[in-house]
C-alpha positions in Angstrom: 125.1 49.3 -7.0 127.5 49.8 -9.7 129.9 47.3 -8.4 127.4 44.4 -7.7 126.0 44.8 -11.8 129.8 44.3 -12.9 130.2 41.3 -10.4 127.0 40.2 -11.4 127.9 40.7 -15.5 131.1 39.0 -14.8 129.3 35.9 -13.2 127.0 35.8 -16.8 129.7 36.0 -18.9 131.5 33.6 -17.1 128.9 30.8 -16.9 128.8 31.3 -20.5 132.2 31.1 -21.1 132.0 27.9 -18.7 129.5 26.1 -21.0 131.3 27.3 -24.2 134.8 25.6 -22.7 132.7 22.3 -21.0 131.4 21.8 -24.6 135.3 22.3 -25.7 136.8 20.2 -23.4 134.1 17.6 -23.8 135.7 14.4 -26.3 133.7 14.6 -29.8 131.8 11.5 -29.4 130.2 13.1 -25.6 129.5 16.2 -27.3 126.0 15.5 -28.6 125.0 13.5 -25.7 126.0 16.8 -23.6 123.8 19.5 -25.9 120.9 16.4 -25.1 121.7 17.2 -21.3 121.2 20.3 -21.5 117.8 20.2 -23.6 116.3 18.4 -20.6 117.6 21.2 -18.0 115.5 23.6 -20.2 112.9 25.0 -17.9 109.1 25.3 -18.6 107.6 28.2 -19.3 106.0 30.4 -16.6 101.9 30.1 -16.7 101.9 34.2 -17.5 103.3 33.1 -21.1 101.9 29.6 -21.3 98.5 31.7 -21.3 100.1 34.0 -23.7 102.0 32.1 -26.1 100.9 34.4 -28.9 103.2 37.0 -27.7 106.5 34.9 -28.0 108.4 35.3 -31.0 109.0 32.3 -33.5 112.1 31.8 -34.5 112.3 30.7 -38.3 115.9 30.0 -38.7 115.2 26.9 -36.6 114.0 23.3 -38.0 112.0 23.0 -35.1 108.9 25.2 -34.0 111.0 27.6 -31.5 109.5 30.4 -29.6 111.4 32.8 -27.4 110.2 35.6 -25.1 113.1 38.8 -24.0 112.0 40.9 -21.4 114.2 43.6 -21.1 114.8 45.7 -17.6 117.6 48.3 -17.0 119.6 45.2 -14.8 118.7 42.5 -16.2 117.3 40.2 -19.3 115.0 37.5 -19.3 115.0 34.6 -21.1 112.3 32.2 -21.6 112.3 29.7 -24.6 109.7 26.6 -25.9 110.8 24.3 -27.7 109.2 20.4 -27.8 111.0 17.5 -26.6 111.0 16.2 -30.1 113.3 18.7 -30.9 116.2 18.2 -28.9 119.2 20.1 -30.6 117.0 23.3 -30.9 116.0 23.0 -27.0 119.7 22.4 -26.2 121.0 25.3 -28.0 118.0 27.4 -25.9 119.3 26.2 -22.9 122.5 27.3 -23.5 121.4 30.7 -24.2 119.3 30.3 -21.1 121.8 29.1 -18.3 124.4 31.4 -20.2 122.2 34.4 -20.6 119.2 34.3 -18.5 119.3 37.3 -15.7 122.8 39.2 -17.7 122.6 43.2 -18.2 121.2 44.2 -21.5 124.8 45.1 -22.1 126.3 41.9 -21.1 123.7 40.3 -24.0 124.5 42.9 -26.2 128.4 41.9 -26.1 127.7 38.5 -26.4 129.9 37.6 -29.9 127.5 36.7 -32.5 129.8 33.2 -33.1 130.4 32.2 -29.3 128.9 28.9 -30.3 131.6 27.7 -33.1 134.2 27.2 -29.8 131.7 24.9 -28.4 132.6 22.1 -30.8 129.2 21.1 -32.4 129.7 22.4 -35.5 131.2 18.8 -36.7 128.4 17.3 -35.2 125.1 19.2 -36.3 124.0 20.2 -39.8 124.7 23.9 -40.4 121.3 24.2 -41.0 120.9 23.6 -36.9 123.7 25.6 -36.8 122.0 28.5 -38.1 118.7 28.0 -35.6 121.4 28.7 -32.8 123.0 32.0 -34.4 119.2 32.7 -35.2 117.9 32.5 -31.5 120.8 34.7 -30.4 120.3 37.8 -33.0 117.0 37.5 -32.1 117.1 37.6 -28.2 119.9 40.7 -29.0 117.3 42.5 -31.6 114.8 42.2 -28.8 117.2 43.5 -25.8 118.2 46.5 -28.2 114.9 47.2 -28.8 114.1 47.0 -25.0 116.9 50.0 -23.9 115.6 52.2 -26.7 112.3 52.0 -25.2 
């Protein structure tokens, strides 16, 4: 089993070290266009928490009204983010965290550098204030996966 986790950590942190260097390698003026692409891909949110909204956290440091759920389990996280269309940069950013994140050990998340999103380019492109709403969503998700080993 030991083996299959590291294959399966290296797979996470290459697909988000795959988005990172897409985002990198995308021209300037495709950039934006790209995080819009990936705020469509972001997938709804299971019925269990649709029902239960109330337990997903808000997360302030974004413009937008952002909510994320983290549920921890010794293999793996879970991500699960809403965000409305209207809000387009904040979904993107979650669905980077998402498709780079979503099923990673708790260490794997933990690891994660806290800046991995200044390589992706978009820092030119977005206020720093949308800037923040991405480093926000990502100490959030780690507070709640540290939080979910000490338990």
């Amino acid at each position: 089993m030991g083996q299959r986790r590291a294959r399966a950590d290296r797979e996470v942190r290459d697909k988000l070290h795959e988005i990172v260097e897409e985002f990198a390698d995308t021209p300037k003026e495709l950039r934006l266009p790209l995080l819009l692409d990936f705020a469509n891909s972001l997938p709804p949110l299971p019925d269990r928490l649709v029902e239960d909204r109330d337990s997903m956290e808000p997360v302030e440091e974004c413009q937008a009204p952002l909510f994320l759920a983290v549920e921890v389990q010794p293999v793996e996280v879970r991500l699960f983010f809403d965000a409305p269309m209207e809000a387009p940069t904040s979904r993107g950013f979650a669905a980077v965290l998402h498709e780079g994140l979503d099923g990673a050990s708790p260490e794997e998340v933990l690891a994660t550098p806290n800046d991995f999103y200044l390589s992706m380019g978009l820092e030119e492109l977005v206020t720093p204030l949308r800037m923040r709403g991405m480093a926000g969503m990502l100490a959030r998700v780690k507070r709640r996966v540290a939080a979910g080993i000490e338990a």
